[in-house]
N, C-alpha and C positions, 0 to 999 in steps of 0.2 A: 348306433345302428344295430349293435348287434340285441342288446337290450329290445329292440326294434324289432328284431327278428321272431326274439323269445316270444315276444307278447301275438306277435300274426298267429305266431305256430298254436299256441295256446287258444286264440280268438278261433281257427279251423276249428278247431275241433266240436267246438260249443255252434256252429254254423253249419256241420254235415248236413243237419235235420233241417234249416231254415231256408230262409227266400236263396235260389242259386247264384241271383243277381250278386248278392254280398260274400259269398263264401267266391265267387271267381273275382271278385275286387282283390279280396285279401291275399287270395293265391297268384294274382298279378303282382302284388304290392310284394311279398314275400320273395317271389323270384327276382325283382328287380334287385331289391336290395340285400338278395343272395347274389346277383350276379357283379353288385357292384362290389360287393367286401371280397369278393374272389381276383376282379381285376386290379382293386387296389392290394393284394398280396403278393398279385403277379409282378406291378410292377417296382414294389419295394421290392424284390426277389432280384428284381435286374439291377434294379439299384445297387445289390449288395453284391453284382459279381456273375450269377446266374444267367446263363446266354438259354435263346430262343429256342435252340434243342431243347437247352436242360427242360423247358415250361410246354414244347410238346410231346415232349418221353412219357412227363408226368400226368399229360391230360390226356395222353394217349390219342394224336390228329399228331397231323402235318405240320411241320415247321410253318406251311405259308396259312394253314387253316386259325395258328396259334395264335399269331403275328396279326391277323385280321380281326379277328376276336377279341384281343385283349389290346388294341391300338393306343397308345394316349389319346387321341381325341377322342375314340369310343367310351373308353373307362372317364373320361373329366366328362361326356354327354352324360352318361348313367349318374355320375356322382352329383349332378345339376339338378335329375330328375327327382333325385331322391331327397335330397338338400332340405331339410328346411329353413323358412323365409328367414329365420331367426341368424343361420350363417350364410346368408350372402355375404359376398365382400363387399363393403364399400371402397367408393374412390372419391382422391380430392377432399376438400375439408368439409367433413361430417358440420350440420349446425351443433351438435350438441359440444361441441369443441366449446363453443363461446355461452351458449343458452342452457346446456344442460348440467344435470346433477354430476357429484364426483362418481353416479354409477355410469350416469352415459359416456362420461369421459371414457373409463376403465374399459366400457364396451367396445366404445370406439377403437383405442388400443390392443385389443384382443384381436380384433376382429381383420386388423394388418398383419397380422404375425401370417407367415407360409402357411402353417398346418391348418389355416380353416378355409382354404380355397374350396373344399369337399368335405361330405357327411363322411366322406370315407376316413379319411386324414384325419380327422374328429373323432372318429370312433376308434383309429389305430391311436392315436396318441391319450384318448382318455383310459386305455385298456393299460396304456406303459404308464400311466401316471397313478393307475391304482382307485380311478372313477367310474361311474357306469357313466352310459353313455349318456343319459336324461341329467345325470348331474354336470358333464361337461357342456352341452346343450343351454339348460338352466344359466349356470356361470357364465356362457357367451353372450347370449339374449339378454342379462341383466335381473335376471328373475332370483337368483340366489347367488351370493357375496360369499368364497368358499372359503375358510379359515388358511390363512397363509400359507403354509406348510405342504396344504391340497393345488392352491392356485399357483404356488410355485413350482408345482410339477406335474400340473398341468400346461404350465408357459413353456415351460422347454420343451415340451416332449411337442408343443405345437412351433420348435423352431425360433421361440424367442427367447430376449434373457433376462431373466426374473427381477434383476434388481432397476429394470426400464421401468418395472412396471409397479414394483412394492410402493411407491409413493404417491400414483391413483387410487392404487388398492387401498391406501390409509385415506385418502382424502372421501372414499367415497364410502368409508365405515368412519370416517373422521374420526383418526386413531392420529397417536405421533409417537413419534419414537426417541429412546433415551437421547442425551446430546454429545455429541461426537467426540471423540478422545482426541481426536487430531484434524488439524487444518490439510491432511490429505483424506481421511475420513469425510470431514462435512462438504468439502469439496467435491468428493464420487459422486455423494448422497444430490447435490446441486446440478453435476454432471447427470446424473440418471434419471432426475426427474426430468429434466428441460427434454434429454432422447424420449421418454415416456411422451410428454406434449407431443412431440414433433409425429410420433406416431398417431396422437389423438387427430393431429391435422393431414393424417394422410401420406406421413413421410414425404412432402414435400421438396423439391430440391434445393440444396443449400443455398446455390444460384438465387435461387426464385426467394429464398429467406432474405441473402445476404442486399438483395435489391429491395427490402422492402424494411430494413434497421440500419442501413447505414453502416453494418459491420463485413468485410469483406467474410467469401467465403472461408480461406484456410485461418482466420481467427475463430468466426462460429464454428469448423470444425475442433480445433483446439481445445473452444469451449464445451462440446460437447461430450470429448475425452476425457475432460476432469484436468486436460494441462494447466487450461489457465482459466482463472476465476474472475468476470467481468466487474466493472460498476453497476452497481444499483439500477442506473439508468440503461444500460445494454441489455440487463437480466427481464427490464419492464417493459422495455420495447421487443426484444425476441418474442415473449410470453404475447404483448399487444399483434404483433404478426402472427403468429399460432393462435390468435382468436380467442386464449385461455386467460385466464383474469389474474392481473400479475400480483394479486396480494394473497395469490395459494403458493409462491415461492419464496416472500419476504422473511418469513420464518429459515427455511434453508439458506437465505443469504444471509439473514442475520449471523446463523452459527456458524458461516465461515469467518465471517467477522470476529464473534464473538472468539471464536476458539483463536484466532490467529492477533488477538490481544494481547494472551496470554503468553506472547513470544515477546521476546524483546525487542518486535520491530513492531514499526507504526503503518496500519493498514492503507496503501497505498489509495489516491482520491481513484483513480482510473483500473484497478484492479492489478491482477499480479499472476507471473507463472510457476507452475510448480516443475520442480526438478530441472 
């Protein structure tokens, strides 16, 4: 957004001399999306503490003129308008859950985390994460795959948690990662991808999972903790209900397998819990 801003302000100037029609488009567009980075300041402002005086002292109106102004449904209508299509939220399960690349996946995932309800929220968190705002944009839409390091901080600062997400991000630059030092290791790694899915499909309710694999809900949640590590056959049907194709996780179950050989117990046929 605010990258956004730059480019209006710059666009004016080169448009004083031309048709009026386009120089008040852009001076419309400008204000909007000055007045939505304003509302969204306000109300991370209240967020952090800051009451209704403090944001009419500083705007200089009335407590009730401030409060009308800057309303949550006002500031999320602005933030809609200005939105592009690119971060709408989805609901319910996206098809590219089942149909698409490991970038639609990743998109899809992205695209449930809080911070991209709004262009605002978007443009505050790719400011805290050290992006412009066309690059956080980009990353959302699917249009550019941001090196780890960036897309990992760009997730949190949009309210998710990075490591849901590192194992789309690798399927959909189809990368892998070394192999786990420990059967509590390979098991997060198995834990984090399946929450990753579960986001791809909309965050779903456990309920609405646990009726459709035959595993109650406080097991899949267990599983999704990283406590306990299913059968082959739980791990293929959860993935077969989350609509994601279960031979992108056969790898992470392997290496809980594999690492937890290396103990001197024999890998349970039905799976096993940790701690």
């Amino acid at each position: 957004m605010i990258e956004e801003m730059y480019r209006l302000t710059s666009q004016l100037s080169t448009e004083l001399s031309g048709p009026l029609a386009e120089l008040l488009d852009s001076a419309s567009r400008l204000g909007r999306l000055s007045e939505c980075l304003v509302g969204s300041t306000v109300r991370e402002r209240l967020e952090r503490g800051q009451g209704w005086a403090d944001v009419a002292a500083a705007a200089g109106v009335s407590e009730k003129s401030a409060r009308a102004r800057w309303n949550p449904q006002r500031v999320r209508r602005l933030a809609q308008d200005v939105a592009p299509s690119a971060l709408r939220r989805t609901t319910g399960l996206p098809a590219s859950a089942r149909l698409g690349s490991g970038t639609d996946m990743l998109v899809g995932a992205l695209r449930q985390l809080p911070g991209t309800a709004s262009a605002a929220q978007v443009a505050t968190a790719a400011v805290r994460a050290g992006l412009s705002f066309d690059e956080a944009t980009r990353a959302l839409a699917g249009e550019d795959i941001l090196p780890w390091d960036r897309m990992r901080g760009l997730v949190e600062q949009l309210g998710g948690r990075s490591e849901d997400l590192h194992f789309l991000w690798q399927v959909a630059l189809q990368a892998s990662s070394p192999p786990p030092a420990s059967v509590e290791e390979a098991a997060g790694r198995l834990a984090a991808a399946l929450r990753g899915m579960l986001l791809v499909a909309g965050q779903p309710p456990l309920d609405e999972v646990a009726s459709l694999t035959g595993v109650s809900a406080d097991r899949l949640e267990a599983i999704l903790l990283g406590r306990c590590v299913p059968a082959w056959n739980t791990v293929a049907a959860l993935a077969a209900a989350l609509r994601t194709d279960p031979n992108l996780l056969r790898n992470l179950w392997d290496g809980v397998r594999f690492t937890f050989s290396a103990s001197p117990h024999h890998f349970p046929r039905g799976g096993f819990l940790l701690g």
